[in-house]
C-alpha positions as CSV (number, residue, x, y, z in Angstrom):
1,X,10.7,-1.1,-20.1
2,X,9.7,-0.7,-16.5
3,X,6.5,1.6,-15.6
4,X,8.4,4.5,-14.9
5,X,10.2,4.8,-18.1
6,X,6.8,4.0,-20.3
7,X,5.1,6.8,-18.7
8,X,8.1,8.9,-18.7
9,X,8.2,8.5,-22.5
10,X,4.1,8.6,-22.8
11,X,4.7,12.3,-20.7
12,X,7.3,13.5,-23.0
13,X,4.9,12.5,-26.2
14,X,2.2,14.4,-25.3
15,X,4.5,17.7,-24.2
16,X,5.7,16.7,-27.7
17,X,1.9,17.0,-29.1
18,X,2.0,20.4,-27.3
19,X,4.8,21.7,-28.5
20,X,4.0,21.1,-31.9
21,X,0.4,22.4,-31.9
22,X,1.5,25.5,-30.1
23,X,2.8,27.4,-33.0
24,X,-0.6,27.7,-34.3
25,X,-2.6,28.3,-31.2
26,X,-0.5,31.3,-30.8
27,X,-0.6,32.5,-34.5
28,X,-4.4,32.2,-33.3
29,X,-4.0,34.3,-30.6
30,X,-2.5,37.3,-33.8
31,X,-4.8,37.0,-35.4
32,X,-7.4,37.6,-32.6
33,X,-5.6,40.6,-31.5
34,X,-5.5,42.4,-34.7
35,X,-9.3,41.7,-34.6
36,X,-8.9,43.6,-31.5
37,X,-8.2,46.8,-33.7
38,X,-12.1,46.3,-35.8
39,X,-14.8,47.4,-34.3
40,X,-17.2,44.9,-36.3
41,X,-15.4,42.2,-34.7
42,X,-13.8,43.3,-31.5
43,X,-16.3,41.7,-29.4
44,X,-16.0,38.5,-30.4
45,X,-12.3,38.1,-30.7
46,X,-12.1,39.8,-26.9
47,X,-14.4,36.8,-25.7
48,X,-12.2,34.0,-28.0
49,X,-9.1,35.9,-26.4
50,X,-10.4,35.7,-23.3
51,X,-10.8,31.4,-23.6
52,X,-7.5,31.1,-25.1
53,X,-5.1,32.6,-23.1
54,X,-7.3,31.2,-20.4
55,X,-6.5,27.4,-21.9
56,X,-2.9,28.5,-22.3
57,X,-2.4,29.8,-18.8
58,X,-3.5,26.2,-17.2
59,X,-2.0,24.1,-19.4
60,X,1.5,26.1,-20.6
61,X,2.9,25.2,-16.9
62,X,1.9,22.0,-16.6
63,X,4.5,20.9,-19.9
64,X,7.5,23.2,-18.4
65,X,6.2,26.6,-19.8
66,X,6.1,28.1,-16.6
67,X,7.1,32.1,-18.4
68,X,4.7,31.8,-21.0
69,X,1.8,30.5,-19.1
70,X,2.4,33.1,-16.5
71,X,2.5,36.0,-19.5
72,X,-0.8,34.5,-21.0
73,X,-2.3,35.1,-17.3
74,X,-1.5,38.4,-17.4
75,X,-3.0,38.7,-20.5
76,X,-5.8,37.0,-19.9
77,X,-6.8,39.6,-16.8
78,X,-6.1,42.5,-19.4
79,X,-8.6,41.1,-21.7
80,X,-10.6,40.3,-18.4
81,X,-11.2,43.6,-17.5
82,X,-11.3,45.1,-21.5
83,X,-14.6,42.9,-21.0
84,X,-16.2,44.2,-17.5
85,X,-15.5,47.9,-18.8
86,X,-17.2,47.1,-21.9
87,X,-14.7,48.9,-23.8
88,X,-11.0,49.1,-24.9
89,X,-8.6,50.9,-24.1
90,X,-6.8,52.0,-27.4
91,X,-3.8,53.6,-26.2
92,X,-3.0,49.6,-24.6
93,X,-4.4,48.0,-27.9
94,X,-0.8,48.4,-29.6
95,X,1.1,46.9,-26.5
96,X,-1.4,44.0,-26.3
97,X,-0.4,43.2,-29.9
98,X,3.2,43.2,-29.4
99,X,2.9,41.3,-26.0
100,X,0.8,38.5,-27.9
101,X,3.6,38.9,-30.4
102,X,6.6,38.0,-28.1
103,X,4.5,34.8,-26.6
104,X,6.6,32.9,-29.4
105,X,10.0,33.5,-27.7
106,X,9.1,31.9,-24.9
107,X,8.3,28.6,-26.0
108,X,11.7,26.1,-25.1
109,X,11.1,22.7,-25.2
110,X,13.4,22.5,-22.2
111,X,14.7,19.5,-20.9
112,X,12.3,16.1,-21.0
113,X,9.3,15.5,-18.8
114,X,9.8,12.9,-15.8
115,X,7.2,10.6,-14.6
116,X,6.5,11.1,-10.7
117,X,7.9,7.4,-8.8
118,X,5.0,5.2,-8.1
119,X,4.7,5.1,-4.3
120,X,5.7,1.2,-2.6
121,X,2.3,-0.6,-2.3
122,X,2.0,-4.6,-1.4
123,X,-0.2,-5.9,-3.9
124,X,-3.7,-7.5,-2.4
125,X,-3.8,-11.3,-1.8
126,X,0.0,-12.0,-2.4
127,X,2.3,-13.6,0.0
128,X,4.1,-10.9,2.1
129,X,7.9,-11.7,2.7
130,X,8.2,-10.9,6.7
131,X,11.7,-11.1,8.4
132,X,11.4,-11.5,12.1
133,X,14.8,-11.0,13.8
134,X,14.6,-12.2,16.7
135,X,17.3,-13.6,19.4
136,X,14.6,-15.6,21.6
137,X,13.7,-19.1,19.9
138,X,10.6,-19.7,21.8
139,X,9.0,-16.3,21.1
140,X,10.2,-16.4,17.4
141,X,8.7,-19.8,16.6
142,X,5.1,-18.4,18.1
143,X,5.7,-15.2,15.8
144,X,6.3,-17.1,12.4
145,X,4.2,-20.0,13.4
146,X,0.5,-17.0,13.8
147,X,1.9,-15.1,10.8
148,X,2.2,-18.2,8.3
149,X,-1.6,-18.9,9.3
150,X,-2.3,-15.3,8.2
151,X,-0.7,-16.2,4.8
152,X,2.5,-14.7,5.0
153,X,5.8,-15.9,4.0
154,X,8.0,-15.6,6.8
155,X,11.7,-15.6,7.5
156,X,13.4,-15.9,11.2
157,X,16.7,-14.7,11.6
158,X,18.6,-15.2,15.5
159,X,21.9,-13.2,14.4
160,X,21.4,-9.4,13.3
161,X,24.6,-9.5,10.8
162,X,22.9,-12.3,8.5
163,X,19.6,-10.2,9.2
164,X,21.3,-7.2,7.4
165,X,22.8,-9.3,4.8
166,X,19.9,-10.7,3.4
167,X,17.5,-7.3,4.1
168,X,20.2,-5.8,1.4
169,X,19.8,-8.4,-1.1
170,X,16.1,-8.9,-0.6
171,X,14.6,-6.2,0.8
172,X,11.6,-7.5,2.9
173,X,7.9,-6.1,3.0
174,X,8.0,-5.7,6.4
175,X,10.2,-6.4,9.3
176,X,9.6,-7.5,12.8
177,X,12.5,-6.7,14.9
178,X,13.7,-7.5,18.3
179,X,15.8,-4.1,20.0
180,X,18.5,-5.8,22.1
181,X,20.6,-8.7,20.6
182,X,22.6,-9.6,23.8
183,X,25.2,-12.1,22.3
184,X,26.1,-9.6,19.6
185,X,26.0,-6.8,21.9
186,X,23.9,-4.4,19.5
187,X,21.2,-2.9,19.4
188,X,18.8,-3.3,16.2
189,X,17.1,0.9,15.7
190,X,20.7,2.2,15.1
191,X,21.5,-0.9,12.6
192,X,18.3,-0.9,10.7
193,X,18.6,2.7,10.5
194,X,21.8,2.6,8.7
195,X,20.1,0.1,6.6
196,X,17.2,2.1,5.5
197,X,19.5,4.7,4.0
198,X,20.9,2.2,1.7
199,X,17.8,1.0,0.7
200,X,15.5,2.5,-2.6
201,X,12.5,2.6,-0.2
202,X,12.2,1.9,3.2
203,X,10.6,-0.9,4.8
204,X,8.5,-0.5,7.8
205,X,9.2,-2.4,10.6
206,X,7.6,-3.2,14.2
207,X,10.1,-2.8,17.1
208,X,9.8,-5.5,20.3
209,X,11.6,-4.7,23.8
210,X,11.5,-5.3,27.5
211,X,12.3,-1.3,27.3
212,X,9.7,1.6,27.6
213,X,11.9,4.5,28.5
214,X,11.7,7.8,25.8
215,X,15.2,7.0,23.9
216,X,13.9,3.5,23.0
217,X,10.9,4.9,21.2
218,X,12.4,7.9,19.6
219,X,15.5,5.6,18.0
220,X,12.5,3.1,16.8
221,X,10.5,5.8,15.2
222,X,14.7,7.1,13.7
223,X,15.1,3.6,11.9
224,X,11.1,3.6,10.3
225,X,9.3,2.0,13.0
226,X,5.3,2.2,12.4
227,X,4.7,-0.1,15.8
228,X,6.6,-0.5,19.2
229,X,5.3,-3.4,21.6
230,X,6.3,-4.2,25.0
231,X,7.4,-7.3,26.3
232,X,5.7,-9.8,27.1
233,X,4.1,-9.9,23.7
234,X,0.8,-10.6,23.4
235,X,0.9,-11.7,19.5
236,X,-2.9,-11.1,18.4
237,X,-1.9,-7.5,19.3
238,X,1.4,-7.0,17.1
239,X,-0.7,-9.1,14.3
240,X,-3.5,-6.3,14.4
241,X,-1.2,-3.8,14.2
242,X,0.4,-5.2,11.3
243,X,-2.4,-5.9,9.6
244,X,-3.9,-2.7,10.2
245,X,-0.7,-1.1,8.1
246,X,-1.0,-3.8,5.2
247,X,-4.4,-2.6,4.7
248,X,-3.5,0.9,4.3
249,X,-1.3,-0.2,2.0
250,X,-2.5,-2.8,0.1
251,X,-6.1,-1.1,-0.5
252,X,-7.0,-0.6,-4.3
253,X,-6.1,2.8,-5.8
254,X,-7.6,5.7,-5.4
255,X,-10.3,6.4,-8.0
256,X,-10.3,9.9,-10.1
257,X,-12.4,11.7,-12.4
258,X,-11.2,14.2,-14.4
259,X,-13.3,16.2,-16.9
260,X,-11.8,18.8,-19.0
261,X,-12.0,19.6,-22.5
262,X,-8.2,20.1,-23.2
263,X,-7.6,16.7,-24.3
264,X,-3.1,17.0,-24.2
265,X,-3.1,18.6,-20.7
266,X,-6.0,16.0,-19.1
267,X,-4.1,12.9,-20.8
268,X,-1.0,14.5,-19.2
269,X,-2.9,15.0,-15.2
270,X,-4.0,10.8,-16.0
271,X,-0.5,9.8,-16.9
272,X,0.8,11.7,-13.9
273,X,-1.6,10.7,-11.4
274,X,-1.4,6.7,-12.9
275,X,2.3,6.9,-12.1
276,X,1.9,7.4,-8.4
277,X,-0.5,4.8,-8.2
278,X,-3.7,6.7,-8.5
279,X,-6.7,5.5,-11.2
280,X,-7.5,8.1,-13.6
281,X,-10.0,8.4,-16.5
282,X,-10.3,11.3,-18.6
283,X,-14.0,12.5,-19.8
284,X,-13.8,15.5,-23.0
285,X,-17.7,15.3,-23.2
286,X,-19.8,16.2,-20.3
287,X,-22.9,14.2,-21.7
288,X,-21.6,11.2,-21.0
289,X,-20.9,12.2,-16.9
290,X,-23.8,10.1,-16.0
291,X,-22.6,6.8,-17.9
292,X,-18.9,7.8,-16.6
293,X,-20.1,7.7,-12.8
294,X,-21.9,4.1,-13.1
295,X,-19.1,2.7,-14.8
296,X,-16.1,4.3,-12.8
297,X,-17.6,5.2,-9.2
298,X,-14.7,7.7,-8.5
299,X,-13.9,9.1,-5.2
300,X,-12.8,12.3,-6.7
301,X,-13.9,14.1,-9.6
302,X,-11.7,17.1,-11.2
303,X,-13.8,19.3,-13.1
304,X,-12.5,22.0,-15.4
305,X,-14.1,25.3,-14.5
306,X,-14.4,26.8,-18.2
307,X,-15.5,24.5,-21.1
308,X,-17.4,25.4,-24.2
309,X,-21.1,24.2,-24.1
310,X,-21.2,23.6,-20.6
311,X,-19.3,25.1,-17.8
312,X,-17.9,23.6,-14.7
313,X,-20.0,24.9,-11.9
314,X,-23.2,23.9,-14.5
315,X,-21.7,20.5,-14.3
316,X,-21.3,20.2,-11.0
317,X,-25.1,20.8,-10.6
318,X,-25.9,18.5,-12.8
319,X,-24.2,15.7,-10.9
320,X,-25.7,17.0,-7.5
321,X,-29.2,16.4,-9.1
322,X,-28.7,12.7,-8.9
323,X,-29.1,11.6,-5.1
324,X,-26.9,8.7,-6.3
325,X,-23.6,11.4,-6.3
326,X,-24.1,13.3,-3.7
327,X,-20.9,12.4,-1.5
328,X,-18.5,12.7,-4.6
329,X,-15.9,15.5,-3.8
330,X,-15.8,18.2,-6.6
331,X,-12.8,20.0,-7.0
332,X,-12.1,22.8,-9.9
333,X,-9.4,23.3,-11.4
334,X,-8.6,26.7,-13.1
335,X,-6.1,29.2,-13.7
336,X,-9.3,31.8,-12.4
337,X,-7.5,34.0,-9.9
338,X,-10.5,36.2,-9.8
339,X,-11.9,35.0,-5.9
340,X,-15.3,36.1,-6.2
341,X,-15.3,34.4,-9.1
342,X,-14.1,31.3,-7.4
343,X,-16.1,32.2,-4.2
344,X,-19.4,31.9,-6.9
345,X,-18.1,28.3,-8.4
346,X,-17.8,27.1,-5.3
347,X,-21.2,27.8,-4.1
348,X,-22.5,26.0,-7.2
349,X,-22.2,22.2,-6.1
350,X,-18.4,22.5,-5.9
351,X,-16.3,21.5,-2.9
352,X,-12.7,22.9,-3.2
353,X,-10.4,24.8,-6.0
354,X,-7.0,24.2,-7.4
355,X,-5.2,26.5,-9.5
356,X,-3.7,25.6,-12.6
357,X,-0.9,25.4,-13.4
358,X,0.1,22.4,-10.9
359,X,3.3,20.7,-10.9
360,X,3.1,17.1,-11.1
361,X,4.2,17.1,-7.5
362,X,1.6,19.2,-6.1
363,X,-1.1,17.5,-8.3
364,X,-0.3,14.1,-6.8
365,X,-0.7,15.7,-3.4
366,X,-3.8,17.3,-3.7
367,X,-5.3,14.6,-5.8
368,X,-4.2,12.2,-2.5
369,X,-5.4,14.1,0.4
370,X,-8.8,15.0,-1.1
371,X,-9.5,11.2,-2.0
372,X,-8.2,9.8,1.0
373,X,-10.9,12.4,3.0
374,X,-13.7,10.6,0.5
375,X,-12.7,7.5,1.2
376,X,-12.5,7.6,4.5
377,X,-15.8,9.0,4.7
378,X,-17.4,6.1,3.3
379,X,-15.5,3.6,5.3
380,X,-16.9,5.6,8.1
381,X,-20.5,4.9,6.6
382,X,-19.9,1.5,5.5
383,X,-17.6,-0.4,7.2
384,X,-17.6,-1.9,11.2
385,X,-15.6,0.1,13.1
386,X,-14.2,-2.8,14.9
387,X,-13.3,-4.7,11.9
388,X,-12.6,-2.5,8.8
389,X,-15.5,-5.3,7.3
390,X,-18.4,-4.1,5.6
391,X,-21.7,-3.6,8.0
392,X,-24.6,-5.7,7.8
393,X,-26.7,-3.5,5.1
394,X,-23.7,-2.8,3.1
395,X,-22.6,-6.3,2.7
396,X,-26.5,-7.0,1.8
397,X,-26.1,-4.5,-1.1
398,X,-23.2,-6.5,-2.4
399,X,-25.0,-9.7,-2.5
400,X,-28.0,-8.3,-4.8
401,X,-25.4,-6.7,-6.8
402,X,-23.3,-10.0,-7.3
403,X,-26.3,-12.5,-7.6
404,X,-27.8,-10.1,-10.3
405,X,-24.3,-10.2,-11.6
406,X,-24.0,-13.7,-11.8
407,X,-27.6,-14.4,-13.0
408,X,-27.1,-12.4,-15.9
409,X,-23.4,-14.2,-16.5
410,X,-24.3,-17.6,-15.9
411,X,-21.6,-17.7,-13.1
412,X,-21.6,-19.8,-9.9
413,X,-21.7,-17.1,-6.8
414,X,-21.5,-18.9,-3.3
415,X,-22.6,-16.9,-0.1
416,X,-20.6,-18.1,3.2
417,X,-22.5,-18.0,6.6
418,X,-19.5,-18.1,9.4
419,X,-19.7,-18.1,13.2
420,X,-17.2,-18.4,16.0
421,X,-18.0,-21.1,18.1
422,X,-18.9,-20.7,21.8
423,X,-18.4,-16.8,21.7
424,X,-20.4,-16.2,24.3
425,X,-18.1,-18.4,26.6
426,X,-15.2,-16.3,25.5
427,X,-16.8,-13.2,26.5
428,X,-18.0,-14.6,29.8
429,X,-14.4,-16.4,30.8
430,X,-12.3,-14.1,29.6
431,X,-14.0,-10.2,29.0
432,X,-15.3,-8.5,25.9
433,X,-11.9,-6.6,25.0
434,X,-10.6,-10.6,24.2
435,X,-13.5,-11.4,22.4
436,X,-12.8,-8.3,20.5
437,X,-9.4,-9.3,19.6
438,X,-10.5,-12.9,18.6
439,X,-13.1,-10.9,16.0
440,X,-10.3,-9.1,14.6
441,X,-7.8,-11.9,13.9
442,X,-10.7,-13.9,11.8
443,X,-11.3,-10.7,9.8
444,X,-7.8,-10.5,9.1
445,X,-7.1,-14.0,8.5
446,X,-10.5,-13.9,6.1
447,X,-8.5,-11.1,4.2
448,X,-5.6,-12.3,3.9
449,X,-6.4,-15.7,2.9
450,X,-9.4,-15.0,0.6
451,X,-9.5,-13.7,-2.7
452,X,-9.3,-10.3,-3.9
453,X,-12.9,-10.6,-5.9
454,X,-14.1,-12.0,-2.8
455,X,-16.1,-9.6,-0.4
456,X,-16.2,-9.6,3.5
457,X,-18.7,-8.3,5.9
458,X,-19.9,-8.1,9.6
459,X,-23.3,-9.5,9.6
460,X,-23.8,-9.9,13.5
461,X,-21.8,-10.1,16.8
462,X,-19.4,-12.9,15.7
463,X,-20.9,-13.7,12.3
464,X,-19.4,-13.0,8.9
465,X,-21.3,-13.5,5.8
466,X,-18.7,-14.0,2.6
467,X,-19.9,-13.2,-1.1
468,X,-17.9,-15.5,-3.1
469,X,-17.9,-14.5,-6.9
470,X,-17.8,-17.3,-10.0
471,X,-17.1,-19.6,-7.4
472,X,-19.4,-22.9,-7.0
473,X,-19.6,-24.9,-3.8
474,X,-16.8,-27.2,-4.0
475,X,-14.7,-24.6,-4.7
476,X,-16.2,-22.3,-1.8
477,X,-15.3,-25.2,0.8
478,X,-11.9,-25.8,0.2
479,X,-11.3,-21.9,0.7
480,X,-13.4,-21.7,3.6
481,X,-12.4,-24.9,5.3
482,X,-9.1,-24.1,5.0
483,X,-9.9,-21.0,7.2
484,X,-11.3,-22.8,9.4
485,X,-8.2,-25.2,10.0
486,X,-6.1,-21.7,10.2
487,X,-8.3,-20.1,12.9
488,X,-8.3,-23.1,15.0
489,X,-4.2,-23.0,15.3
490,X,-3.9,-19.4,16.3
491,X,-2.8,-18.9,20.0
492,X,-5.0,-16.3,22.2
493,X,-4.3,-15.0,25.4
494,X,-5.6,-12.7,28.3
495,X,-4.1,-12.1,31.4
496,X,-1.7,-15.4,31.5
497,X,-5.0,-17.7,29.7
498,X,-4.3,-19.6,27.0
499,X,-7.2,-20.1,24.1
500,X,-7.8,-21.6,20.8
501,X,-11.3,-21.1,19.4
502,X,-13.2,-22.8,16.2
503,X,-15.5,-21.7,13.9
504,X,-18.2,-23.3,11.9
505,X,-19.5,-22.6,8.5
506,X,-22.6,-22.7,6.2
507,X,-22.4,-22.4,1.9
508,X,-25.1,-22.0,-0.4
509,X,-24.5,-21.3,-4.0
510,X,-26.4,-20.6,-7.1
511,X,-25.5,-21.5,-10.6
512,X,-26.4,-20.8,-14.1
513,X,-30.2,-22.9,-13.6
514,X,-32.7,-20.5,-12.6
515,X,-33.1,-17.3,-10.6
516,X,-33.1,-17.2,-7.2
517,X,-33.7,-14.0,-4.7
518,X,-30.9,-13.0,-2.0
519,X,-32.9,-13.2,0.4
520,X,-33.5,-17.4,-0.3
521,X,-30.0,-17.5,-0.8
522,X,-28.8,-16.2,2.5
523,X,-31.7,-18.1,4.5
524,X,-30.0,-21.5,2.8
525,X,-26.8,-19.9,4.0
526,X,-27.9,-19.8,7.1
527,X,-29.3,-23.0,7.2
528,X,-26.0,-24.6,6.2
529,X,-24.5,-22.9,9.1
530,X,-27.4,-24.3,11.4
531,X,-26.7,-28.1,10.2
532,X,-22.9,-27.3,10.8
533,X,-23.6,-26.3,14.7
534,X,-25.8,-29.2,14.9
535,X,-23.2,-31.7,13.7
536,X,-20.8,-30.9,16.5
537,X,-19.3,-27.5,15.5
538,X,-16.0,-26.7,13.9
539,X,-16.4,-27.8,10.0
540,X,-18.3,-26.6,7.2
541,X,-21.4,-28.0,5.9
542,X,-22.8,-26.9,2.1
543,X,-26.2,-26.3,1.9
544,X,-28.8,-29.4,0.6
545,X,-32.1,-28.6,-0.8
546,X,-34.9,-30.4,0.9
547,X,-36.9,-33.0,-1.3
């Protein structure tokens, strides 16, 4: 069973578990409102009125109930404003009764629940199948020849018609497409666009042309272009543009929190949001928010604004108390229409409001945008802006984290010092914007060809500084060395100059024998980088302790 159909069948168990707890939660909701009618316990059953119709106006939408949970709204505000007046109105009583009554009749099981498509992602750290149709051998050769250093796996076809043959047996994950294929007398936009319709998902694709009139543009952005580079091609370029659309895509899911206290309709937002990709966990007790956070760091966190015990806007506060949450987007979610009422949650720690119910399509939407905003956010805080890398302090973090990590594990951790070689000579011959562009292809290339436990930083001008998890040094050099043989084989130009450029490397690792601060771990880094320069450049030398 694919992952579609499991969480299809997951979704239609839990509207199941609805369905069949409903018939009591409305005979509930009777026998409240014939409490109505006794004075000695009116008060109460208005309040436990109140929080059920409440619950069943969120959640009665959200499993294809969209009548009843709009009835139960309405009731809800009637037993709303019974409350504010501080009396009843008996002449309504009667009506109230008989509208509770008819809630029954509007329960249809309907047709089954369907689990939202998960959205195309390229998995992290796995060869990506490229096709590069292109007519020119030369400039096709330098294309597959700097993308297979990257780590792709890469496929050149010269004749458009086998191009569309094998895109519709195996769809690539991205394509790389000259516009004008002269012997064939076509043009590729208006063939890959009729492609892309027959497709399941579309694959983006990076358009290449001696053209850079309007038309040319507007037919590669018709047949999915997310790139469009002018002849001649200056490769590093159309690598960093293709890289930079890998990373969006290929960037671990976004993280969400929600915490409600209706156990079916939370379990059904989780299912929902898994399916299009997103992590959720689910948190019924509000005690445990503190041990939640440490263990989950979400970028979101849905909070249910009424709960018994403890409400939403109380938990909020809670959460804002610890400096270590402060950035974490709260959103509500409710079925409260009432807007000062929303205008007063809001000012208590919260951030934005969603009202329930939500479709599954407009709960994957919202859930999206708002965690894509946190996230980028704290790429904005932590990450070079040249690079995508983590900055210096950030990447410092890491290492304490991962060397306390290993200490307490027994694991290996090795900590890479890398540095291009002769950088300053490439800024001097050949101007900052290519030294810029020779910064960017090693963080790619360290991306791609590293491992996805692995973490990557900017710790200088041209120096990177790699934290290398359960990995001892032997097993640290053949990674890094064989970055280093990559690098030196990609091509750079500027302005007609062609360039290769080395790097050198310095490992220090720590085992299971002993602590040993990050600070004396990134100094022996460092000195392994040292003894690498002083040898000549270009290798990788491990770290020695000193008799």
């Amino acid at each position: 069973m694919n992952k579609n159909a499991e969480i299809a069948v997951r979704l239609q168990a839990l509207k199941d578990a609805y369905l069949a707890r409903l018939p009591d939660d409305l005979a509930q909701l009777n026998v409240l409102s014939v409490q109505l009618q006794d004075a000695a316990s009116q008060e109460q059953a208005l309040v436990q009125l109140n929080q059920r119709l409440h619950k069943l106006a969120g959640s009665a939408g959200s499993f294809g109930l969209a009548e009843l949970g709009k009835l139960a709204k309405q009731l809800e505000l009637q037993t709303q404003q019974w409350s504010e007046a501080g009396q009843l109105d008996t002449g309504k009583l009667r009506l109230f009764a008989v509208a509770i009554n008819s809630l029954e009749g509007l329960v249809d099981p309907g047709r089954p629940l369907s689990a939202p498509m998960a959205h195309r992602s390229i998995q992290a750290k796995s060869p990506n199948l490229i096709y590069v149709l292109e007519d020119d051998p030369v400039l096709a050769e330098e294309i597959c020849v700097t993308l297979g250093h990257f780590g792709h796996e890469v496929r050149h076809f010269n004749n458009l018609a086998r191009a569309e043959q094998a895109i519709l047996a195996q769809p690539p994950d991205f394509m790389i497409c000259d516009i004008m294929f002269d012997e064939e007398g076509r043009e590729a936009p208006a063939a890959i666009a009729r492609l892309q319709q027959q497709l399941s998902l579309p694959v983006p694709v990076i358009f290449m042309s001696t053209r850079e009139d309007f038309q040319a543009y507007l037919d590669a952005v018709r047949a999915g272009a997310v790139g469009y580079f002018v002849k001649p091609l200056d490769i590093i370029r159309l690598v960093d543009c293709f890289e930079y659309y890998l990373d969006r895509n290929r960037s671990s899911p976004y993280r969400v929190l929600i915490v409600d206290d209706d156990v079916v309709l939370s379990e059904h937002y989780k299912l929902v949001l898994n399916a299009a990709g997103i992590r959720a966990e689910v948190l019924h007790t509000p005690e445990r928010i503190f041990d939640m956070l440490q263990e989950f760091h979400p970028e979101l966190v849905l909070l249910d604004l009424n709960m018994p015990g403890c409400t939403g806007p109380e938990l909020a506060q809670v959460i804002r108390l610890n400096s270590d949450w402060l950035k974490i987007p709260i959103t509500y979610l409710s079925s409260e229409l009432d807007v000062d009422k929303r205008i007063l949650a809001m000012g208590r720690a919260g951030d934005d409001f969603l009202t329930k119910p939500l479709t599954d399509r407009e709960l994957v939407s919202a859930v999206s945008v708002r965690a894509a905003r946190c996230r980028q956010l704290s790429d904005a805080l932590d990450r070079d802006s040249l690079t995508g890398l983590l900055k210096h302090s950030r990447i410092k973090e890491l290492v304490d984290l991962e060397l306390s990590r290993a200490q307490r594990s027994g694991e290996p951790l090795s900590l890479v010092m890398l540095d291009l070689d002769h950088f300053k000579h490439i800024n001097d011959s050949y101007g900052h914007s290519a030294g810029d562009k020779v910064i960017r292809a090693m963080a790619h290339l360290l991306r791609q060809r590293l491992r996805k436990t692995d973490s990557l930083g900017r710790y200088g001008g041209e120096e990177f500084l790699i934290v290398l998890p359960r990995c001892g040094p032997d097993e640290a050099f053949k990674l890094v060395d064989k970055v280093r043989r990559h690098f030196q084989e990609i091509p750079f130009q500027h302005q007609g100059c062609h360039f290769r450029v080395t790097t050198s490397a310095g490992i220090a690792s720590c085992g299971a024998s002993g602590a040993m601060a990050a600070d004396t771990l990134l100094q022996a880094a460092d000195e392994a980088l040292y003894e690498a320069k002083h040898q000549g450049r270009d290798r990788v030398c491990i770290y020695q302790k000193q008799p």
